[in-house]
N, C-alpha and C positions, 0 to 999 in steps of 0.2 A: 851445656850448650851443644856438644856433639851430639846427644841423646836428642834434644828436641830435632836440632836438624834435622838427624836420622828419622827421625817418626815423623816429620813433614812430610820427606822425599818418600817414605812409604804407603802414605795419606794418598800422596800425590800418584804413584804409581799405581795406588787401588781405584782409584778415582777415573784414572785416564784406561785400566783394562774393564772396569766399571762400562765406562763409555760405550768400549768397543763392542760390548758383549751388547749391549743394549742395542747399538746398531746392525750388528748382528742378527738380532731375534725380530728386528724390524721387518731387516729385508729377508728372513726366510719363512717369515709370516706374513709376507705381505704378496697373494700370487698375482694380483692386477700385475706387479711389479715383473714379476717372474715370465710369464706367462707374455705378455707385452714384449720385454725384453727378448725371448725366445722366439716368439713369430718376426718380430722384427727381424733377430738377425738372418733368420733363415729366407725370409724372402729377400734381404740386402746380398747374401751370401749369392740364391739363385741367380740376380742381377748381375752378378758379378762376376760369375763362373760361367756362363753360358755361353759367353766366346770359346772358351778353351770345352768345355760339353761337349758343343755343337755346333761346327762350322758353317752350318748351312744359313745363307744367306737367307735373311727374315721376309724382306721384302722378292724373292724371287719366285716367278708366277709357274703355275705348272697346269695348265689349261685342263689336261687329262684326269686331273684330279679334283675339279671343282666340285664343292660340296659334299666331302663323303664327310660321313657321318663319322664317330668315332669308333678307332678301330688301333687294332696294336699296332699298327704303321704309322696313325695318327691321332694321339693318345686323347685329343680335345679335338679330332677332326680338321675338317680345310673350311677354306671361306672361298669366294666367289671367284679369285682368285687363283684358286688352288693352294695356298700359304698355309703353311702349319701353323695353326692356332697356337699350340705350346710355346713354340719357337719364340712366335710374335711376342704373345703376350708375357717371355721370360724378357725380350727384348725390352716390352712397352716398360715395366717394372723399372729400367734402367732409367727409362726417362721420367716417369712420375715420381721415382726417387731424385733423380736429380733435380727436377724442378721442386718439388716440395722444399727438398735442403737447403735449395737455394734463399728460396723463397722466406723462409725460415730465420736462416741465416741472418741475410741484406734485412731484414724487416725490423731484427731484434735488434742489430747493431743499430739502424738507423734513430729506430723507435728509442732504446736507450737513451743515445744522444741527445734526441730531440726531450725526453721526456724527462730527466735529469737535469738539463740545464732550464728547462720550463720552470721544476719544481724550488730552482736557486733563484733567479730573477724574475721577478715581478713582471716589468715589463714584456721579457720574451713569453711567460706563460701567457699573456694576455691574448698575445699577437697568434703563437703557434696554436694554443689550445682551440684559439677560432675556427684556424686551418684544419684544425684536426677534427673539429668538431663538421663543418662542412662536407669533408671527406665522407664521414663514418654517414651523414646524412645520408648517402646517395648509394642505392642499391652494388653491393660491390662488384657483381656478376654484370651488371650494367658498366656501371666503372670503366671495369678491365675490357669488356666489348671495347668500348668509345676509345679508348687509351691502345687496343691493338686495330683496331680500324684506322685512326689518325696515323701510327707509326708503323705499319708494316704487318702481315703474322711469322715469326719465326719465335726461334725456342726461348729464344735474349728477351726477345718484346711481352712474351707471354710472363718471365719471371720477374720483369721489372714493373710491367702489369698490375701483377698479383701482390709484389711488396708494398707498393704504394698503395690499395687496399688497407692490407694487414697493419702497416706500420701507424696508422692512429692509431687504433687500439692498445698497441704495442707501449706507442708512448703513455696514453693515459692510465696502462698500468705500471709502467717507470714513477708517471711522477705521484702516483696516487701512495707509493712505496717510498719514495723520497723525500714525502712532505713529513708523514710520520718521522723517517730516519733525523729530518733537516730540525728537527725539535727535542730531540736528544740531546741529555750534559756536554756528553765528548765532541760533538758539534759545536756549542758555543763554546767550551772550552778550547777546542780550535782557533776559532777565530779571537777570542781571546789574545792565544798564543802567536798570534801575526802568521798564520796558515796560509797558504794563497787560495784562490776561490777553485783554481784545477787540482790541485793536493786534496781539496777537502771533498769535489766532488768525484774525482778516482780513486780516492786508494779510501776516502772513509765512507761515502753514503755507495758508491757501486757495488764492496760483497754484500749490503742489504737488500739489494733488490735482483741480488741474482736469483736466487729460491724461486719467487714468484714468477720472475723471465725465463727460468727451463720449462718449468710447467709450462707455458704460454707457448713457447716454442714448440712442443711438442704436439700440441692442438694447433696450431698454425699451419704443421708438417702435415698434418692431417687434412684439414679444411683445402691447402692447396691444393692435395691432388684430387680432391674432390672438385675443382675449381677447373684445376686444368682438365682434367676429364670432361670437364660441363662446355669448358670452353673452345676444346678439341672436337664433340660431338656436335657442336652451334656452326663447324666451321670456323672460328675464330682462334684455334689453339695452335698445336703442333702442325706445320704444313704436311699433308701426305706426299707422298707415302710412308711417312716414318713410323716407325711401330709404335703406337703409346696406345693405353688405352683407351681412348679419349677416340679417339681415328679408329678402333677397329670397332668402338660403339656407333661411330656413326656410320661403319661402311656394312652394319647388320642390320641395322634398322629399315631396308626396305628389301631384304630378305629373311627376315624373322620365323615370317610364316611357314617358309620350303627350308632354311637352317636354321631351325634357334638358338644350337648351340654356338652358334656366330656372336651373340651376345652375350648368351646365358656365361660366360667361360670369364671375359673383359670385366661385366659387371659383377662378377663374383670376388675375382680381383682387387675390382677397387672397394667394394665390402670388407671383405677379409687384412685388407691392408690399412685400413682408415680403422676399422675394430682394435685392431693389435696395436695402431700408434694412441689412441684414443684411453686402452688399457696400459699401456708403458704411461701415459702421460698423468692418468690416476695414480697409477703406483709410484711413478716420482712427487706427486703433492701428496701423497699419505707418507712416504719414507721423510719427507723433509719437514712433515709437519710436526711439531715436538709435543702437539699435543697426541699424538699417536705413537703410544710406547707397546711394544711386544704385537703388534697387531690391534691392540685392542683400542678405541676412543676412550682418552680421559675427558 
């Protein structure tokens, strides 16, 4: 009896460094993963350091200096302004991260909610899934126009804007994940076992649909700052003078011709930054998908 034991618990210990190794060889053969993660943190990093970098006040005008061009005084040049592009644009980075996060965030939790309890009752699927179906109808860059025109523009209005957007989606990939989970033995074994209906949807069908909700979230984070940027350049976004990208796109656009690095710089920006969360967001749905072992599709 000791002998079998023993060679269980050894089974078991091979099994579980088995595991790790294989996760392992996932994430250092997987560079979307890599690569993603890397530009992300480095621009989160910029974001974040630029106070302590560089004191110089983002929004401060400097008349003498309007439009030069790039130069090692001003390493991405001035704008109309005279404002150090770099400055701004480390500044803008703070705010399209934070809206994006936000945005992200509030969408997933909502979307969840809503999309998890959809996939358990009948009845609320019927009701919500309409709503959400209506939502997702309606251009969402129109949307959010309508929704910050009614309520104000500041930075609150634009991120609640943008969640109420994102968050049918959100949901109908909650409950598209839940109905599969909701059909599961341990499921009706659950309820079997006199389960309540919030035990069974917290703690048994929620880690099923976590997997597919980071991915999503991560494209969310993406899509938004492309969103607030759109919505920022419409007029409709970040009130100026605040640094975001979005604002120093639209305060280029009718000097382009005499500075184009006025835009050239913002719009690069948000390329480079929507790339890298676009790339982390692949590499989290290939790392989590278990038909992808060692890098390669089984």
């Amino acid at each position: 009896m000791y002998l079998t034991r023993k060679r269980m618990s050894e089974a078991s210990i091979a099994i579980v460094k088995e595991q790790k190794q294989l996760r392992r060889e996932k994430l250092l053969t997987n560079p979307a993963l890599i690569i993603g993660l890397i530009g992300f943190m480095a621009i989160l990093a910029a974001a974040i350091l630029i106070p302590i970098i560089n004191t110089t006040d983002p929004n401060a005008m400097a008349v003498t200096e309007r439009f030069n061009a790039p130069s090692t005084a001003h390493r991405l040049g001035t704008d109309e302004f005279g404002r150090d592009i770099l400055i701004r644009l480390m500044y803008g980075a703070r705010v399209s991260l934070w809206v994006g996060g936000s945005v992200a965030v509030f969408s997933c939790v909502i979307g969840t909610i809503i999309g998890i309890y959809a996939s358990y009752f009948k009845l609320l699927d019927h009701i919500l899934m309409r709503i959400c179906d209506a939502l997702i109808a309606i251009p969402g860059i129109l949307l959010a126009i309508s929704l910050i025109t009614t309520f104000g523009t500041s930075s609150w209005n634009v991120v609640w804007a943008l969640t109420i957007v994102y968050t049918p989606s959100v949901a109908r990939t909650v409950r598209a994940s839940a109905l599969v989970i909701k059909e599961q033995p341990y499921i009706e074994a659950a309820k079997v076992q006199g389960f309540s209906s919030f035990k069974i949807l917290w703690k048994l069908m929620l880690p099923g649909v976590i997997s597919p909700l980071t991915v999503q979230a991560s494209f969310i984070f993406a899509q938004a700052i492309i969103a607030e940027a759109s919505l920022s350049f419409l007029g409709a976004g970040i009130p100026a003078p605040a640094a975001s990208w979005g604002n120093m796109l639209q305060d280029s656009k009718l000097v382009f011709s005499r500075a184009p690095w006025t835009m050239i710089a913002p719009g690069l920006a948000v390329i480079t930054c929507v790339l890298t969360l676009n790339l982390l967001g692949d590499g989290i749905r290939d790392y989590l998908d278990p038909r992808v072992q060692g890098g390669n599709k089984k």
